[in-house]
Residue frames as a rotation matrix with the C-alpha (Angstrom) as fourth column:
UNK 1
0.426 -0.903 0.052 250.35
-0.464 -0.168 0.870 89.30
-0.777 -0.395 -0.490 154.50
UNK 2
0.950 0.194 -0.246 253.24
-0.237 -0.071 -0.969 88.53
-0.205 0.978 -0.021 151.73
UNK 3
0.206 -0.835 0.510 255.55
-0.979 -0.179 0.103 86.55
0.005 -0.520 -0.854 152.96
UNK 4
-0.070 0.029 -0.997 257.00
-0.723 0.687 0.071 83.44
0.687 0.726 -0.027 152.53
UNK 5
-0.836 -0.214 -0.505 257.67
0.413 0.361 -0.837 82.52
0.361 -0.908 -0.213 156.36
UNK 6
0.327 0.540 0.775 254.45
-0.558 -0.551 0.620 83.68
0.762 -0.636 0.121 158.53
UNK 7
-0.658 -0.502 -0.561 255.89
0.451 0.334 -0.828 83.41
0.603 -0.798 0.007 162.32
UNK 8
0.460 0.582 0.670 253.06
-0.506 -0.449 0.737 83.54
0.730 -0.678 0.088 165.14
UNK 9
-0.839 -0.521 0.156 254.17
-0.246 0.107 -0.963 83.55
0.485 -0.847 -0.218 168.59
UNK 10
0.004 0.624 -0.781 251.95
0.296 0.745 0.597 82.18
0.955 -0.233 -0.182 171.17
UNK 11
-0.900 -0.395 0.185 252.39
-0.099 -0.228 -0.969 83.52
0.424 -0.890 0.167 174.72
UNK 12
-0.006 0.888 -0.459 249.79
0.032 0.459 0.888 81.60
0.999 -0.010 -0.031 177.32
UNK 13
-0.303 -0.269 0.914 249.13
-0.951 0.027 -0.307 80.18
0.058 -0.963 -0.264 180.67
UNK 14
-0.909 -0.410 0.069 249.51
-0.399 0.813 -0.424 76.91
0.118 -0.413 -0.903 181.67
UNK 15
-0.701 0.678 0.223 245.96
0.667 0.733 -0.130 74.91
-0.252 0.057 -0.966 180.93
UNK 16
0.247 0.793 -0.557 244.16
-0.367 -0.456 -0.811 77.68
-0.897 0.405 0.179 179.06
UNK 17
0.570 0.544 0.616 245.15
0.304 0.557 -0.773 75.67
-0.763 0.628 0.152 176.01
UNK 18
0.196 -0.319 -0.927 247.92
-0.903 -0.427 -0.044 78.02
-0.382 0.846 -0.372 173.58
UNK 19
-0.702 -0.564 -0.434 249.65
-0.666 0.305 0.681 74.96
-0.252 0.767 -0.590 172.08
UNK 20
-0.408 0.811 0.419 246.16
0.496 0.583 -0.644 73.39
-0.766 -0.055 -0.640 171.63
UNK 21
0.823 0.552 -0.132 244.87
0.106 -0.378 -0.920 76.25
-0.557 0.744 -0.369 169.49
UNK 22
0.174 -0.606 -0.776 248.16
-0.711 -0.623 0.327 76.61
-0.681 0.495 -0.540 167.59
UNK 23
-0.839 -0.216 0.499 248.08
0.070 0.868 0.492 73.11
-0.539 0.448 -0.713 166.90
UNK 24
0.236 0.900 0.367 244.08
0.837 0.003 -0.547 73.39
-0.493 0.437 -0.753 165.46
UNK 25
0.642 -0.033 -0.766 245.46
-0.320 -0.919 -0.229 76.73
-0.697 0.393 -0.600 163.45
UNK 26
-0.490 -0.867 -0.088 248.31
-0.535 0.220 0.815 74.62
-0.688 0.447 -0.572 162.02
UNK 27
-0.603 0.384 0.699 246.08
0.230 0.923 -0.309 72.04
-0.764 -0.026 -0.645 161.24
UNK 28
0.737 0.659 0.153 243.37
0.539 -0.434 -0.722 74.62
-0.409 0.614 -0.675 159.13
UNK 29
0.062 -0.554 -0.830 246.65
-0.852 -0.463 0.246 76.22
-0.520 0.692 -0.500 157.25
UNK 30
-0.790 -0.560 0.249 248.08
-0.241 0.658 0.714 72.96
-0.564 0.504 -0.655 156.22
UNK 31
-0.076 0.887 0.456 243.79
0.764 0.345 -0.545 72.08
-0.641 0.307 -0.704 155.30
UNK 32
0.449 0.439 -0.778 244.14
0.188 -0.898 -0.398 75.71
-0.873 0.032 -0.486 153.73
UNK 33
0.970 -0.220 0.102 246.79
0.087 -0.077 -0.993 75.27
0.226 0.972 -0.055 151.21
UNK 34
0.375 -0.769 0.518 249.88
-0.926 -0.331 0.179 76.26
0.034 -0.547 -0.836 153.55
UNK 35
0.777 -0.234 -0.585 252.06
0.118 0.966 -0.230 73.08
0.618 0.109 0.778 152.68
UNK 36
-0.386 -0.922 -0.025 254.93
0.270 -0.087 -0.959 74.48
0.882 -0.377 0.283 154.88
UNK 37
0.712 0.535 0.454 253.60
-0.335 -0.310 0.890 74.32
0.617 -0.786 -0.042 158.54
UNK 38
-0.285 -0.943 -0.172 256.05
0.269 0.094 -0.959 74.03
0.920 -0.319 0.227 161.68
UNK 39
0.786 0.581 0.210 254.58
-0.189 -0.098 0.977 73.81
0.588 -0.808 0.033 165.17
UNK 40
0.049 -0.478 -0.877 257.19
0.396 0.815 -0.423 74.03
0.917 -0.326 0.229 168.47
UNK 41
0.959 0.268 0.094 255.91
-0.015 -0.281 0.960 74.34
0.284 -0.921 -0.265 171.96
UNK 42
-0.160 -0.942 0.296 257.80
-0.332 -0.231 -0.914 75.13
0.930 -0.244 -0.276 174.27
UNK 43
0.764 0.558 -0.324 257.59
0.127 0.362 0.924 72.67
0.633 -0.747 0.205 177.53
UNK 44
-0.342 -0.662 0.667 259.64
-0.195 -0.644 -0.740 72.96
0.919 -0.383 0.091 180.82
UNK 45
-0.901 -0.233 -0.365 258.71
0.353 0.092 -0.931 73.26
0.251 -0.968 0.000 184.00
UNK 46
-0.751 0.511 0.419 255.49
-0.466 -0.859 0.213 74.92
0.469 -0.035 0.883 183.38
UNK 47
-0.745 0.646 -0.166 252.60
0.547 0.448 -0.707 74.39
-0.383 -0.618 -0.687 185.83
UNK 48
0.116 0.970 -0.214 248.96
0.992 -0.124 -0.024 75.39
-0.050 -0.210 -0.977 185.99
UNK 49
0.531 0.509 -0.678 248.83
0.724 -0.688 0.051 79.03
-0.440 -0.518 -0.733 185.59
UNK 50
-0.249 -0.968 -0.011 252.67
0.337 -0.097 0.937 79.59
-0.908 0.229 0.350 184.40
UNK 51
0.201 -0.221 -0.954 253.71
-0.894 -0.440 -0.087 81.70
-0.401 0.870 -0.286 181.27
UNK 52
0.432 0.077 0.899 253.68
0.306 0.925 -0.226 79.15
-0.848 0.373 0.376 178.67
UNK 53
-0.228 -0.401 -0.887 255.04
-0.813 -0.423 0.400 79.33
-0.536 0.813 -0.230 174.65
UNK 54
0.007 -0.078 0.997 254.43
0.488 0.870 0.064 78.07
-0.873 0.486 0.044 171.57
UNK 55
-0.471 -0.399 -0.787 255.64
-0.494 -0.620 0.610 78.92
-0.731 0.676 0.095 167.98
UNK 56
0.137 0.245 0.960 254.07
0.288 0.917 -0.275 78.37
-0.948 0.314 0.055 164.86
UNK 57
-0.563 -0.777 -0.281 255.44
-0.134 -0.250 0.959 78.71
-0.815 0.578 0.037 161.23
UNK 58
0.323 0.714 0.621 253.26
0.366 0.511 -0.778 78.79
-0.873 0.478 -0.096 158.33
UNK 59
-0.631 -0.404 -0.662 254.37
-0.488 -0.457 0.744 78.92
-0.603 0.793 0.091 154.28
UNK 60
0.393 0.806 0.443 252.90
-0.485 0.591 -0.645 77.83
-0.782 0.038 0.623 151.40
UNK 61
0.293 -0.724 -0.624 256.31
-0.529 0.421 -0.737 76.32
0.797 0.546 -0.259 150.44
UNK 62
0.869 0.123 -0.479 257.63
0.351 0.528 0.773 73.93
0.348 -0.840 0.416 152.80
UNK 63
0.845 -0.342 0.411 259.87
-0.534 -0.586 0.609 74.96
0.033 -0.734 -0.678 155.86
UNK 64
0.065 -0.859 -0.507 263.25
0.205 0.509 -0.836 74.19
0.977 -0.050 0.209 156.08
UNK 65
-0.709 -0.679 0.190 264.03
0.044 -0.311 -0.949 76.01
0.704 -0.664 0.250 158.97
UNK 66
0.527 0.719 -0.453 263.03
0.342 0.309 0.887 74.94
0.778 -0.623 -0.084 162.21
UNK 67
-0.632 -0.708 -0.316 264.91
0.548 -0.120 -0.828 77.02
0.548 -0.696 0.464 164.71
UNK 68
-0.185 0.953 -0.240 262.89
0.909 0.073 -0.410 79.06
-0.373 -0.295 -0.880 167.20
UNK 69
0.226 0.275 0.935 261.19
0.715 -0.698 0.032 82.29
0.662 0.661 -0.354 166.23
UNK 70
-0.579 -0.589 -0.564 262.98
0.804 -0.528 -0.275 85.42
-0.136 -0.612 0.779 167.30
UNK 71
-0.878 0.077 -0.473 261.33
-0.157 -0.979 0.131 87.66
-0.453 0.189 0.871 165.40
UNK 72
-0.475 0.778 0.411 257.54
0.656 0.624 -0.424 87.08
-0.587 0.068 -0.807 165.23
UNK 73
-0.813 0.107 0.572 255.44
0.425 -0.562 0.710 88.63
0.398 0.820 0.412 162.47
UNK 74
0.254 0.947 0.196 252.22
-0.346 -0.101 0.933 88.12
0.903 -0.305 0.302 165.05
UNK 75
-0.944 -0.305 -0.129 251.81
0.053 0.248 -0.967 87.45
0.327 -0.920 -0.218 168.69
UNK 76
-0.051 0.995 -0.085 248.87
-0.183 0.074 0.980 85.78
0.982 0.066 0.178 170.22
UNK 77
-0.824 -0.228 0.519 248.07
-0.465 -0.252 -0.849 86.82
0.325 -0.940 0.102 174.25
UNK 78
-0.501 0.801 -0.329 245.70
0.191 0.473 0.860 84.64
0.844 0.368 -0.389 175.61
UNK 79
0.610 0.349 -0.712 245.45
0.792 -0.300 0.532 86.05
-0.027 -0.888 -0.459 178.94
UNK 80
0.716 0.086 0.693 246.10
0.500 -0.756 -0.423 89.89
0.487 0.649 -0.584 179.39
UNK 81
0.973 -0.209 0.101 247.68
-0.141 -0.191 0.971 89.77
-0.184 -0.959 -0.215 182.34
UNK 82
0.450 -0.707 0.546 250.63
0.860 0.507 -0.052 88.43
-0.240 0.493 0.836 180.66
UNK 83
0.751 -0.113 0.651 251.12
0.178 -0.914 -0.363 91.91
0.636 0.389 -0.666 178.82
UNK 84
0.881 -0.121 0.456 252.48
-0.355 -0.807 0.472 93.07
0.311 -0.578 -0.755 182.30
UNK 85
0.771 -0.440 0.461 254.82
-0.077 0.654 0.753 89.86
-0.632 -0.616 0.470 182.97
UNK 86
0.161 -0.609 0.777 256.06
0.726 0.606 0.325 89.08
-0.669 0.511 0.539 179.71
UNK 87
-0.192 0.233 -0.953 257.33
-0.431 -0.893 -0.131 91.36
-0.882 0.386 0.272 176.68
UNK 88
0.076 0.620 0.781 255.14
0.517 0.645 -0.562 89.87
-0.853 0.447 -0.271 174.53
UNK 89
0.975 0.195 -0.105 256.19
-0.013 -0.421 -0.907 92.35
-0.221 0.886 -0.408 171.69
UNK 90
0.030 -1.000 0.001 260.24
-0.517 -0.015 0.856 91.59
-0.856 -0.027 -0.517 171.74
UNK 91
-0.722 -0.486 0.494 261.53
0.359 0.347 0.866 90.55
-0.592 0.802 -0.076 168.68
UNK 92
0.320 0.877 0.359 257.75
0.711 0.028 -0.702 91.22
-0.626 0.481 -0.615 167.06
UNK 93
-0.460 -0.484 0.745 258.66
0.879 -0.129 0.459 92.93
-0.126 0.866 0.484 163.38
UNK 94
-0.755 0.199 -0.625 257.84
-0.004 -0.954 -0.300 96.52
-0.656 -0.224 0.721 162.71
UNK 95
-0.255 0.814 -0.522 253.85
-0.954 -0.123 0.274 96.90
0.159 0.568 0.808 161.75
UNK 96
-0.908 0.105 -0.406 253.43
0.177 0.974 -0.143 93.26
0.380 -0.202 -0.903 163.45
UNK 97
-0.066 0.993 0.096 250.08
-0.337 -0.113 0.935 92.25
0.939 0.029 0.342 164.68
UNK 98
-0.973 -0.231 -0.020 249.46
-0.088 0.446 -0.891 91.69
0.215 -0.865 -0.454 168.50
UNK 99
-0.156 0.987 0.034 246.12
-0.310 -0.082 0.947 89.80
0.938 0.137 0.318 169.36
UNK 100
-0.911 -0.404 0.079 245.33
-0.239 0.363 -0.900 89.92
0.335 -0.840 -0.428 172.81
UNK 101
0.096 0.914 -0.394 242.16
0.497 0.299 0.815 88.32
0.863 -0.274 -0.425 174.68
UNK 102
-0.684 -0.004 -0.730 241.37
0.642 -0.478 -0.599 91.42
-0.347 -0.878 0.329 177.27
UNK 103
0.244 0.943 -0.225 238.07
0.862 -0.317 -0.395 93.79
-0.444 -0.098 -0.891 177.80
UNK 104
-0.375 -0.642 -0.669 240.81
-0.106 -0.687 0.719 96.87
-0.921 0.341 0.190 176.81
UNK 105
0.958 0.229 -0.174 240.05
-0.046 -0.475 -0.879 98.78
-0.284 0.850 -0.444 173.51
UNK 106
0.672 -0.740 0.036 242.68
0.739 0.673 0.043 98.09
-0.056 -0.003 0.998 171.47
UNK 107
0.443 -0.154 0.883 243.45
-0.079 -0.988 -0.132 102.21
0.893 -0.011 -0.449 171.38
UNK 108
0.782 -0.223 0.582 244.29
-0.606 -0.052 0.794 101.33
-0.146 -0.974 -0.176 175.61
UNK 109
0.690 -0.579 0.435 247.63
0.636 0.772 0.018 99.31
-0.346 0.264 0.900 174.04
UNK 110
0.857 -0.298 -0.421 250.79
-0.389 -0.910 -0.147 100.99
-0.339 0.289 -0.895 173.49
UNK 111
0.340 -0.593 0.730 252.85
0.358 0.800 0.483 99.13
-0.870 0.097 0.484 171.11
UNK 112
0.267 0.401 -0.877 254.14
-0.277 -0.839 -0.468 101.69
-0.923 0.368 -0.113 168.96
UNK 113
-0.136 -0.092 -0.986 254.11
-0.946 -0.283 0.157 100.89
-0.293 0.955 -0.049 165.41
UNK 114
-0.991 0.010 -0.137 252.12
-0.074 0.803 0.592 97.97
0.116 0.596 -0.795 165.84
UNK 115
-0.235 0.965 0.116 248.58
-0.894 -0.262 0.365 97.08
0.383 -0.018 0.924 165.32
UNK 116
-0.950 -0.168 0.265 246.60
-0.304 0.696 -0.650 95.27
-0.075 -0.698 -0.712 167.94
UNK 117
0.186 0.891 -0.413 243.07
-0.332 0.453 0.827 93.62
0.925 -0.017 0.381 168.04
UNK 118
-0.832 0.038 0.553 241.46
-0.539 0.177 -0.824 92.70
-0.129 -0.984 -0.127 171.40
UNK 119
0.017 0.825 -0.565 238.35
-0.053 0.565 0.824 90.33
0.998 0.016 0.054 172.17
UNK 120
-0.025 0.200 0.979 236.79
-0.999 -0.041 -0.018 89.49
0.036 -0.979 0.201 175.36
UNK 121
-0.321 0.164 -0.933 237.70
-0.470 0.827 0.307 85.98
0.822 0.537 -0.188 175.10
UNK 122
-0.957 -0.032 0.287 237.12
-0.283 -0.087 -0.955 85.14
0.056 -0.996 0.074 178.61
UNK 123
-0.465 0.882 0.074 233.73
-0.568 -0.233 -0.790 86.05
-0.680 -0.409 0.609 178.60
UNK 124
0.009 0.410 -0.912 232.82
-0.988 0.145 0.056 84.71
0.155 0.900 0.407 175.04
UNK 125
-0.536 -0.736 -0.413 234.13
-0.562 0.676 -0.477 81.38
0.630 -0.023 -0.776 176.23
UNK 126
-0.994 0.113 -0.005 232.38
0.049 0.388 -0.920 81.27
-0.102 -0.915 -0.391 179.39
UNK 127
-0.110 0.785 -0.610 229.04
-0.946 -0.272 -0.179 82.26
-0.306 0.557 0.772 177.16
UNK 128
-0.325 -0.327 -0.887 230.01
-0.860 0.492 0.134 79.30
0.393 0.807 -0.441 174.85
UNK 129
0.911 0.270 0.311 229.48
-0.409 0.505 0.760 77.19
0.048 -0.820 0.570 178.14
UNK 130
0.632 -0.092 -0.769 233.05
0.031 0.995 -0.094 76.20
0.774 0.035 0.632 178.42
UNK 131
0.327 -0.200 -0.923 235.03
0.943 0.131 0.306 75.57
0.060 -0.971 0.232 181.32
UNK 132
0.994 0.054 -0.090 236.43
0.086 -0.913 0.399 78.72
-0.060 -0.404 -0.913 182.94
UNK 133
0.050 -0.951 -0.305 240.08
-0.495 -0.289 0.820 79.64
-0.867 0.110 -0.485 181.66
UNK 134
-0.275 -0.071 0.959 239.52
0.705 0.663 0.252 77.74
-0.653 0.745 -0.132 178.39
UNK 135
0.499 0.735 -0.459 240.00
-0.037 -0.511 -0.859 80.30
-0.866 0.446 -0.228 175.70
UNK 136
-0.547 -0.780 0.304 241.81
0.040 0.338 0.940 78.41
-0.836 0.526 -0.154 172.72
UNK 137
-0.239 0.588 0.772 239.33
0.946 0.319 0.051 77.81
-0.216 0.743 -0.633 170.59
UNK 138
0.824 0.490 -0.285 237.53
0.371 -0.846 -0.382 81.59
-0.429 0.209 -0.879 171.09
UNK 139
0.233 -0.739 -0.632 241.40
-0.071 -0.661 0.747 83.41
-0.970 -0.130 -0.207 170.52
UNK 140
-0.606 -0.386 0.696 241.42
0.584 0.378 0.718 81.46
-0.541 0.841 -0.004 167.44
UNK 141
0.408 0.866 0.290 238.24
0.898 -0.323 -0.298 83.50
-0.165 0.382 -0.909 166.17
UNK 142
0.543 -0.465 -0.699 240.39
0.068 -0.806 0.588 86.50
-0.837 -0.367 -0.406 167.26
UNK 143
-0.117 -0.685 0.720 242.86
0.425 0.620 0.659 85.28
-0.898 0.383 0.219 165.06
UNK 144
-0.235 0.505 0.830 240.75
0.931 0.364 0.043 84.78
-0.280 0.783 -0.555 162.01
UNK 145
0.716 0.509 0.478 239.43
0.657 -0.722 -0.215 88.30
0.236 0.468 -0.852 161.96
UNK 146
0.642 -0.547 -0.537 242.44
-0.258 -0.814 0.520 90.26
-0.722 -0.195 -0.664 162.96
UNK 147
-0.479 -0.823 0.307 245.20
0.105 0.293 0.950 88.08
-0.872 0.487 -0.054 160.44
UNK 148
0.532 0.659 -0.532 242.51
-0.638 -0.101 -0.763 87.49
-0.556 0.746 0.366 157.68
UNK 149
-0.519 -0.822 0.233 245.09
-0.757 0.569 0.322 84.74
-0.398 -0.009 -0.918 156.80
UNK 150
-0.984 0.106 -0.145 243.23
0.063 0.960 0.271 81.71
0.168 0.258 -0.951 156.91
UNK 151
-0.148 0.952 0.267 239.06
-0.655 -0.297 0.695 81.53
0.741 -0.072 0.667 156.30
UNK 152
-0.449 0.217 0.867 237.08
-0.882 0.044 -0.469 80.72
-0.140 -0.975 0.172 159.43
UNK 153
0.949 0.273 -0.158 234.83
-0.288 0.954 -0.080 77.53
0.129 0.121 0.984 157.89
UNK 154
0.389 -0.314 -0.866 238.24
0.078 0.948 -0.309 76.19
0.918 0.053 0.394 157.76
UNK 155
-0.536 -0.494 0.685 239.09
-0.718 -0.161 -0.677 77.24
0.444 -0.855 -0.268 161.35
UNK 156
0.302 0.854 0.423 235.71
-0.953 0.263 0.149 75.85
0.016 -0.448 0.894 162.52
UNK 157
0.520 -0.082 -0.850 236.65
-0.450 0.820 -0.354 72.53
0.726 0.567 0.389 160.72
UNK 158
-0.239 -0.965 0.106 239.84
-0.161 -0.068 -0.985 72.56
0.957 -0.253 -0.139 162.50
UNK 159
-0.644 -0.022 0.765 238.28
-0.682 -0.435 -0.587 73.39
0.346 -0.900 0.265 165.70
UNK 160
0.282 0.857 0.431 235.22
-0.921 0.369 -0.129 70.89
-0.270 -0.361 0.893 165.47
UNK 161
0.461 -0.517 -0.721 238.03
-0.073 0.788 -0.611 67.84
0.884 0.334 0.326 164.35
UNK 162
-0.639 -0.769 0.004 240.28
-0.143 0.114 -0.983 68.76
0.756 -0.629 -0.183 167.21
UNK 163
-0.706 0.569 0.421 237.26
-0.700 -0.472 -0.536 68.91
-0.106 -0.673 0.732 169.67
UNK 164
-0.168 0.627 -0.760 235.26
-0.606 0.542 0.582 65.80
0.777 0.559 0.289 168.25
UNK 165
-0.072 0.062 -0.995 233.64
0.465 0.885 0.021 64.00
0.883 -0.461 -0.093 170.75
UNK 166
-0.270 -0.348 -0.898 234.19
0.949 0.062 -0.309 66.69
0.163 -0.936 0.313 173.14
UNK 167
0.278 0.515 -0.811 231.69
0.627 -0.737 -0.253 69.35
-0.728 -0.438 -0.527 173.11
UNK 168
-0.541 -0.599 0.591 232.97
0.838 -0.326 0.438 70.50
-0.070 0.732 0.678 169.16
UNK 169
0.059 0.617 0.784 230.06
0.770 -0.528 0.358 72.99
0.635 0.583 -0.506 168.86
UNK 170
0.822 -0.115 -0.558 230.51
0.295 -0.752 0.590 75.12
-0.487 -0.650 -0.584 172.19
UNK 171
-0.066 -0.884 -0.462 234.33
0.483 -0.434 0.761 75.61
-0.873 -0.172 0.456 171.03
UNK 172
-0.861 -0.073 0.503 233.70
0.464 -0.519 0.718 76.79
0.209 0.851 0.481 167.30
UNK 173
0.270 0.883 0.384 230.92
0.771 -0.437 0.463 78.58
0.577 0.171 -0.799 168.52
UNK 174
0.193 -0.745 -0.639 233.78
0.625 -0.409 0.665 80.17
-0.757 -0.527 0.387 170.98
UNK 175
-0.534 -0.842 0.076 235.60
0.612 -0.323 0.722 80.97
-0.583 0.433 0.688 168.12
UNK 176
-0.447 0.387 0.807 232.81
0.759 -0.314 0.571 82.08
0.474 0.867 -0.153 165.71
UNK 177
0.902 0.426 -0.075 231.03
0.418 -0.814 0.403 84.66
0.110 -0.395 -0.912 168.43
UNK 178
0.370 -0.879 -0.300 234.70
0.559 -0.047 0.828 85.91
-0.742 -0.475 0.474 169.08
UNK 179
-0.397 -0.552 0.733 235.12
0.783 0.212 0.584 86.76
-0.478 0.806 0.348 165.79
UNK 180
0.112 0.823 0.557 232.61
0.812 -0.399 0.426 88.86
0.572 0.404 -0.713 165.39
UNK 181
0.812 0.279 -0.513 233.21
0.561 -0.131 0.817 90.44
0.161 -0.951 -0.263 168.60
UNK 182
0.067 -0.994 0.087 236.97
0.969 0.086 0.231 91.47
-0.237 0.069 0.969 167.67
UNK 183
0.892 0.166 0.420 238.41
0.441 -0.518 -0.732 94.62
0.096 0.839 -0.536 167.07
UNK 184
-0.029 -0.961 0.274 241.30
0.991 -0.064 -0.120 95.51
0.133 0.268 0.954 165.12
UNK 185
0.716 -0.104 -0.690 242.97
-0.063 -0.994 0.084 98.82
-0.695 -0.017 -0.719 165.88
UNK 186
0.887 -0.407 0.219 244.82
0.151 -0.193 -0.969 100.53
0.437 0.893 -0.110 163.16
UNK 187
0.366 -0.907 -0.210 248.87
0.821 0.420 -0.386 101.00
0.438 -0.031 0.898 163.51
């Protein structure tokens, strides 16, 4: 991508972790060269289970503007189910990238004139050995191989800093079998 602003939406559920992995994605841009990084959940009212948000801004000039993102460039779904609740593609720019974590081919998406990527993150996750609804760390793998943005050693980094102490090798091993596992459909 060629752009001075990159704007990823976030669209979760309540303790699977989105502003956890946006924050470890922010964390491997800014480690990446991306001096302009901008991170702003969105909190509320949200419980256990609940549609969640978080925005994150990446440049590799620094950000001035911190207002929220209307018009994402990407959108990251961490539970598919979401798809049906939320319109997780509003504002999303024409030829944007939607990564969702669902068993669906990404051909079984109709988002016209954008291009999705799917992973079983779920499962990969629950492989990985961690808890059950924890799929930050794998979505990030998603990420990595659908954006091609930012290289995975530094995701891993990211992922085995934010995770130190706390089982770092199951979650970048999330992310790194995930990664593999991805695929990107075409536009």
């Amino acid at each position: 991508m060629n752009k001075d602003i990159i704007e990823i939406r976030w669209h979760g559920r309540g303790g699977q972790g989105a502003i956890t992995a946006a924050k470890i994605l922010a964390n491997a841009a800014f480690a990446s060269g991306y001096s302009g990084v901008v991170m702003a959940p969105t909190f509320g009212t949200e419980r256990r289970g609940a549609p969640v948000l978080t925005s994150l801004k990446i440049s590799k000039q620094k950000i001035y503007d911190l207002s929220p993102i209307t018009e994402p460039d990407m959108v990251v779904v961490l539970d598919h189910l979401i798809v049906k609740e939320v319109d997780v593609a509003a504002g999303l720019k024409p030829g944007g990238l939607i990564i969702i974590n669902s068993l669906k081919h990404p051909d079984e998406y109709h988002f016209d004139g954008m291009k999705v990527a799917t992973a079983d993150v779920t499962h990969i996750s629950l492989e990985s050995g961690l808890p059950p609804g924890i799929v930050n760390t794998g979505i990030i793998g998603a990420f990595a191989k659908a954006s091609e943005l930012i290289d995975m050693e530094a995701l891993i980094r990211a992922i085995e800093n934010e995770f130190e102490g706390k089982h770092p090798q199951k979650n970048s091993g999330a992310a790194k079998i995930t990664y593999e596992n991805t695929i990107v459909g075409d536009i």
